[in-house]
TORLUMVEX-324990 format. One record per residue (C-alpha): residue number from 0; residue in one letter; x, y, z. Coordinates in steps of 0.5 Angstrom, whole numbers, plus 2048, in hexadecimal, padded with zeros to 3 digits. Layout:
TORLUMVEX-324990
NUM:A:X:Y:Z
...
END
This chain:
TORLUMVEX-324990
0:X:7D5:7DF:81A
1:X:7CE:7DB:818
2:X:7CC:7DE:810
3:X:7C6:7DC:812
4:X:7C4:7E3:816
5:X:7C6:7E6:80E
6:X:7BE:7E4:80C
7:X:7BA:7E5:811
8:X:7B9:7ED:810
9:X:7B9:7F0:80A
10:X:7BF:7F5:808
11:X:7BD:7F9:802
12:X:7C2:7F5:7FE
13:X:7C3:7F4:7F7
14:X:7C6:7ED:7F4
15:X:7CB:7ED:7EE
16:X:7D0:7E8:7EC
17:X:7D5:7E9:7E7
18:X:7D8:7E4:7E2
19:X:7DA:7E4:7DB
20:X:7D3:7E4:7DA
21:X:7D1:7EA:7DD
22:X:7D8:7EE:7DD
23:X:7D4:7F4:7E1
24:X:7D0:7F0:7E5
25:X:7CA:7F5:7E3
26:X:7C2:7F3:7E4
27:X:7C0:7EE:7E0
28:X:7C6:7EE:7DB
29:X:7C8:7E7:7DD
30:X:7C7:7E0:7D9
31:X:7C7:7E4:7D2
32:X:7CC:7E2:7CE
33:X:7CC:7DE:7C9
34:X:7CF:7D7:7C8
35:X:7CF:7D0:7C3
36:X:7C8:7CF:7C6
37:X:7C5:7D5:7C4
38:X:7C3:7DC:7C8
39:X:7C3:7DC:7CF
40:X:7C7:7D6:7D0
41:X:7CD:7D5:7D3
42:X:7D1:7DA:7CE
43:X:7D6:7DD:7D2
44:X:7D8:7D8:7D8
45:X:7DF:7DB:7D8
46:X:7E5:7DF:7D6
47:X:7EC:7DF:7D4
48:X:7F2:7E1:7D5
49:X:7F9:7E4:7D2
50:X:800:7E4:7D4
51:X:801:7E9:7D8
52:X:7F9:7EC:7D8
53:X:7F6:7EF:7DF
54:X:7EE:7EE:7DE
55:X:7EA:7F2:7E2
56:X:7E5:7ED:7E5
57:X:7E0:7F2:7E9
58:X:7E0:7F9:7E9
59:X:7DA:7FB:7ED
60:X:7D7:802:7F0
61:X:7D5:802:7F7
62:X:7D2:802:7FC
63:X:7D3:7FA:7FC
64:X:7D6:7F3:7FF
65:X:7D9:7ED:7FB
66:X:7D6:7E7:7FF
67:X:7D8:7E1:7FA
68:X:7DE:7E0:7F4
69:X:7DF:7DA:7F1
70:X:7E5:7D9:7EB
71:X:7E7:7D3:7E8
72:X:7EE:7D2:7E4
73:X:7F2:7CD:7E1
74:X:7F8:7CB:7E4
75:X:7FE:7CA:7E0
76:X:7FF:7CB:7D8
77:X:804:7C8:7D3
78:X:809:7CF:7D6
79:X:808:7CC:7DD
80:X:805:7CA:7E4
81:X:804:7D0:7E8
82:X:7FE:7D3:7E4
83:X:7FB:7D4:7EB
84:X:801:7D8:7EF
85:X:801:7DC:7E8
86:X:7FA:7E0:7E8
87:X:7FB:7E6:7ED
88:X:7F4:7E8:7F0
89:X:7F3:7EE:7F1
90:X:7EE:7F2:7F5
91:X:7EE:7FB:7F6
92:X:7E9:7FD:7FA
93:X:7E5:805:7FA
94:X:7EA:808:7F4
95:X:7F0:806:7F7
96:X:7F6:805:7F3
97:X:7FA:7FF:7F7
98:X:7F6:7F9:7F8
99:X:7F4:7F7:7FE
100:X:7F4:7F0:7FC
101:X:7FA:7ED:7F9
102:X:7FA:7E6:7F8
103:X:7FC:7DF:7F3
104:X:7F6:7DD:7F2
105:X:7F6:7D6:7F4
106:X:7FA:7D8:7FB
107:X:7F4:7DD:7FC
108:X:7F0:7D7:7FC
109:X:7F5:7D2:801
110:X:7F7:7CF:7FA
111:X:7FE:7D0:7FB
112:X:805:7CE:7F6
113:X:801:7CE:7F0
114:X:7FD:7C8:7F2
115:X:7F6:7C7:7F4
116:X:7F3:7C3:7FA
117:X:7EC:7C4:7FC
118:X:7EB:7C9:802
119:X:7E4:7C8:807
120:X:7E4:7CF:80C
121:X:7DF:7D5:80C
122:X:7E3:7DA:809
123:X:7E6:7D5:803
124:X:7E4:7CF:800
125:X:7E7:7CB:7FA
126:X:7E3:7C6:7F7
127:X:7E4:7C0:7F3
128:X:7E8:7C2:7ED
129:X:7EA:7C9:7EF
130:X:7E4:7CD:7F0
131:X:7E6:7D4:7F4
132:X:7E2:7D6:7F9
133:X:7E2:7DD:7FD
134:X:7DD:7DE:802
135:X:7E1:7E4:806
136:X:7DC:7EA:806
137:X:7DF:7EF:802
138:X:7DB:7F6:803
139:X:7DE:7FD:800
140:X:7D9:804:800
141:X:7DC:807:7FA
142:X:7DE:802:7F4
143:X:7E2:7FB:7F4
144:X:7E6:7F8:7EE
145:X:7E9:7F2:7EE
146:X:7EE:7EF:7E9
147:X:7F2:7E9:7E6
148:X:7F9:7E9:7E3
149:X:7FC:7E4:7DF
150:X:803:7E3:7E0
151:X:803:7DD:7DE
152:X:807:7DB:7D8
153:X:802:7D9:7D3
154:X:7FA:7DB:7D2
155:X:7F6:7D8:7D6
156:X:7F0:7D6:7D1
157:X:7EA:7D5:7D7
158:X:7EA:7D9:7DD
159:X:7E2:7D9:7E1
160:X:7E0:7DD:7E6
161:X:7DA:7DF:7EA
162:X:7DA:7E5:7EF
163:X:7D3:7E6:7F3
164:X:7D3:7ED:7F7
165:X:7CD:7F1:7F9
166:X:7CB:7F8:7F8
167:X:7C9:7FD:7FF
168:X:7C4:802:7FF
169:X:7CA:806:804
170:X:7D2:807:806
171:X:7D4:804:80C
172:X:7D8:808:812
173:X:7DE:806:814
174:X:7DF:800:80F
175:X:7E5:7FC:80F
176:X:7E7:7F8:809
177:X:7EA:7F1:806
178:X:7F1:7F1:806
179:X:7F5:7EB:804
180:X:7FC:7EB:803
181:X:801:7E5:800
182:X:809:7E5:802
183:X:80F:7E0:801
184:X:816:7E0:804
185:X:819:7D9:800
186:X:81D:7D8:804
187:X:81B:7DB:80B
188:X:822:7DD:80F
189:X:824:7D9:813
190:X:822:7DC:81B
191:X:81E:7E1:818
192:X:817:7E2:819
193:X:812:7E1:812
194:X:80E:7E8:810
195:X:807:7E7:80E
196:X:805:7EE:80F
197:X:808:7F3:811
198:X:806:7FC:811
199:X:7FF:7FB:812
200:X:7FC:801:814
201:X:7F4:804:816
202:X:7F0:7FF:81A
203:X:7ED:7F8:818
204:X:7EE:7F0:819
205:X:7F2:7EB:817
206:X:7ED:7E5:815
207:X:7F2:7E0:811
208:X:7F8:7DD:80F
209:X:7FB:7D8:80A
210:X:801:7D5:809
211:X:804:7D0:805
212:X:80B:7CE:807
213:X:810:7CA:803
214:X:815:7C7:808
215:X:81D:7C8:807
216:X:81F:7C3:80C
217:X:81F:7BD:810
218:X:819:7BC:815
219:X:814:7BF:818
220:X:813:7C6:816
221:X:80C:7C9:81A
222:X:80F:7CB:820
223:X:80F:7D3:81F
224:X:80A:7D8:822
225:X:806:7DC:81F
226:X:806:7E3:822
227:X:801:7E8:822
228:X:805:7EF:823
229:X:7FE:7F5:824
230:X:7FF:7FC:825
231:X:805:7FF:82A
232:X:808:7F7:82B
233:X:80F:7F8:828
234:X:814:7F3:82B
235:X:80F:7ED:82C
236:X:808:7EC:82A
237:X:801:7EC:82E
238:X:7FE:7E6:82A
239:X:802:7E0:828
240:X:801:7D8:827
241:X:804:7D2:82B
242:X:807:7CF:824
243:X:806:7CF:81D
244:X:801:7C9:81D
245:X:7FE:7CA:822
246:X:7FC:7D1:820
247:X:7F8:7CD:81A
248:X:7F4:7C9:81F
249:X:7F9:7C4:81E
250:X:7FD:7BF:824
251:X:803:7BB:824
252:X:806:7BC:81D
253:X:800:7BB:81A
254:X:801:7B3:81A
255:X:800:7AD:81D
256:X:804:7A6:81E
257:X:803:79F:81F
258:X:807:79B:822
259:X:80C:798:81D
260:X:80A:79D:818
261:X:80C:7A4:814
262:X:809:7AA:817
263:X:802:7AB:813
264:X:801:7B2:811
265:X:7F9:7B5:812
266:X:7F7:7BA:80D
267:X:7F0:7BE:80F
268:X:7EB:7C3:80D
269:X:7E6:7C7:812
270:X:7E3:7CD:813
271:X:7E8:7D2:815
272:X:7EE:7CD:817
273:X:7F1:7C8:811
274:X:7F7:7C5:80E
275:X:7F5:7C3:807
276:X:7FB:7C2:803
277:X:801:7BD:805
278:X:806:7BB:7FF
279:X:80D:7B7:7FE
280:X:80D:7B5:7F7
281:X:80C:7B9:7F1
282:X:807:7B9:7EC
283:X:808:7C0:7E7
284:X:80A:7BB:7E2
285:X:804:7B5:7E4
286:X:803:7B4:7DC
287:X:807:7B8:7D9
288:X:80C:7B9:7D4
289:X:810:7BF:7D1
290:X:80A:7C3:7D2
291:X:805:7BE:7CE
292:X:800:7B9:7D3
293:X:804:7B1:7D3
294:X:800:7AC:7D9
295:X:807:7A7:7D8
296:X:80B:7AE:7DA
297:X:80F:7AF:7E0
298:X:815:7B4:7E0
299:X:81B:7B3:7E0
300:X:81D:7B3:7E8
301:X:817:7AF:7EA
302:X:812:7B3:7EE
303:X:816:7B3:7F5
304:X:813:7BB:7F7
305:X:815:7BF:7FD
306:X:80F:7BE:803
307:X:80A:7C4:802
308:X:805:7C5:807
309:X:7FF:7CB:806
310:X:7FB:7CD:80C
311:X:7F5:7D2:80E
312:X:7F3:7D5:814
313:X:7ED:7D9:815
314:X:7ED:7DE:81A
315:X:7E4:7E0:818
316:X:7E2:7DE:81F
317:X:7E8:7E1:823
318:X:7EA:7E7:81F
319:X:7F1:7EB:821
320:X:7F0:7F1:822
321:X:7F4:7F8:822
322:X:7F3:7FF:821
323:X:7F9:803:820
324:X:7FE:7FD:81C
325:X:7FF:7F5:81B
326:X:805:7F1:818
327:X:806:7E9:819
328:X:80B:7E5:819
329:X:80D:7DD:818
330:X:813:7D9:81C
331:X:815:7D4:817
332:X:817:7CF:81D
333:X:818:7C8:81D
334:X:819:7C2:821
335:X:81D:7BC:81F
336:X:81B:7B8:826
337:X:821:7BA:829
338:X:820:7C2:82A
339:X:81D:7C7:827
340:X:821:7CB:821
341:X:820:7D1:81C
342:X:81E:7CF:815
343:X:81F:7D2:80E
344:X:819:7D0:80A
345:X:815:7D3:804
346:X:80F:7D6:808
347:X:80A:7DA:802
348:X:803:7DD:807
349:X:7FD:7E1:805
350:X:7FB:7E5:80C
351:X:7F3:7E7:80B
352:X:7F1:7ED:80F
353:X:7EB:7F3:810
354:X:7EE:7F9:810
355:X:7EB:801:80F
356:X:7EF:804:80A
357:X:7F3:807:807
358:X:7F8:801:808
359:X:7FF:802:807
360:X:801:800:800
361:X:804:7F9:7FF
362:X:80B:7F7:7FE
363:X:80D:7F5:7F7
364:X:80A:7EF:7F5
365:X:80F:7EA:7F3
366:X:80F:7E8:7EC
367:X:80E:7E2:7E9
368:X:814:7DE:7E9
369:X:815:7E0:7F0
370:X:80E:7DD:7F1
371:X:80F:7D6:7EF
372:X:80E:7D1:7F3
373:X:814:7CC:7F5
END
């Protein structure tokens, strides 16, 4: 897993980034607009967005890999909140006419329910205030397009991105290819196993998960497993965990307790395990009023919000494996100290995975409004 190897044996490769400087990503080319300090000074660090606009991002011919995206957005407008939850990244490898990506933006980078919190790990990291970073290895043989679309109700007047990639002097053999998938049940049936894939079909490996999960109910929520069903495996699966927390890395609920005192929660971001976020108030109208910026502001129910959890894990160093298919599925299971019970939480995952293509098209991905965070 060490990046270190990367330099020690030259590879023929060609460096290019693209960005709103340098929309190609062709030699020599960057750095040339012209801006309110004159030519060849930071003239075009950005671009806009209209309502209901895709903007293709990247459009390269391969051979390549994409090694490093970086993006940064605001998060709110006077039309709402959840401008993360409203970008829709997608990515199409090689020609291909349905994405193998398709993801909220901000849940692509472990940034659930419209909300940003800061995400130290290998693959995904989220620095201070809201930079995006990719470093998942993205290689295609023939072309590789990736796009941005607003569907957020309002134009969004600065969105900044960077993409590093590399040109190679050949095709790859047997390549398998970024997917990752974003999925909702709100709320999850009651006694019926979460789907975060289903349908997967070739060879590859499973490499992440991330959920954001609102609790519906009383109690402790993490008791589920997470089931790995590979190949031939029908009524039970080969790979499962032993609860929700404990596929995070996580132990006993995440808390602590002092004697006398209310259990503490601990929050945590490491390289392939982390719970990054835990939220029980509201803060979409933290200085806020009627669309318009008001710091004496609090909306008129207060800021009680329901206990929103997002966690991330890695799979990069032990990686599922399958040949034939795949689908993984989540129990939404709790404990209220007394026994175990089913639960019906509004679950949101994105499943990440390498996989030869051609993959089987997406479902129909929910609109907006069926997106919306609680």
């Amino acid at each position: 897993m060490s990046t270190l190897d990367d330099v020690l044996h030259f590879k023929n490769e060609k460096s290019r980034t693209i960005s709103a400087e340098n929309k190609t990503g062709a030699p020599g080319q960057a750095a040339m607009a012209t801006g309110k300090l004159g030519p060849q000074r930071k003239g075009s660090a950005d671009i806009s967005l209209e309502e209901g606009e895709t903007v293709t991002l990247a459009d390269i011919d391969g051979p390549g890999e994409i090694r490093h995206m970086w993006f940064t957005v605001t998060d709110k407008t006077t039309m709402g909140s959840f401008v993360l939850r409203d970008l829709v990244l997608r990515m199409y490898w090689d020609d291909e006419e349905t994405p193998s990506v398709e993801v909220p933006l901000g849940d692509f980078f472990c940034n659930g329910f419209g909300t940003r919190c800061i995400v130290n790990s290998v693959p995904i990291v989220v620095n201070p205030i809201g930079g995006m970073n990719s470093y998942f290895k993205m290689p295609f043989n023939k072309h590789a397009k990736i796009t941005i679309t607003n569907e957020h109700p309002a134009f969004i007047k600065h969105f900044f991105y960077t993409i590093n990639y590399v040109e190679k002097p050949e095709p790859e053999d047997d390549l398998l290819y970024f997917h990752a998938y974003w999925n909702r049940e709100d709320p999850v049936k009651k006694g019926q196993d979460y789907t975060l894939i289903d349908g997967v079909k070739g060879k590859g490996y499973y490499v992440g998960t991330y959920m954001a999960l609102c609790a519906l109910q009383r109690y402790w929520w993490g008791e589920g497993e997470f089931k790995f069903y590979i190949d031939n495996d029908e009524q039970y699966p080969t790979v499962t965990s032993t609860g929700t927390e404990d596929y995070f890395g996580g132990a006993w609920a995440f808390q602590k307790q002092e004697y006398g005192h209310l259990p503490e929660t601990y929050t945590y971001s490491t390289p392939y395990q982390g719970y990054p976020f835990h939220e029980t108030q509201d803060h979409t109208r933290d200085m806020f009023s009627a669309g318009k910026p008001d710091p004496n502001s609090v909306h008129a129910c207060g800021n009680d919000g329901l206990p929103q959890h997002g966690l991330y894990r890695w799979h990069l160093p032990d990686p599922i494996a399958f040949s034939e298919s795949l689908k993984v599925t989540f129990q939404d299971i709790g404990n209220n100290d007394i026994t175990l019970y089913e639960r019906s939480d509004d679950v949101s995952t994105v499943a990440y995975w390498y996989q030869s293509e051609p993959h089987n098209p997406f479902r129909k991905f929910l609109s907006r409004e069926e997106r919306l965070p609680r």
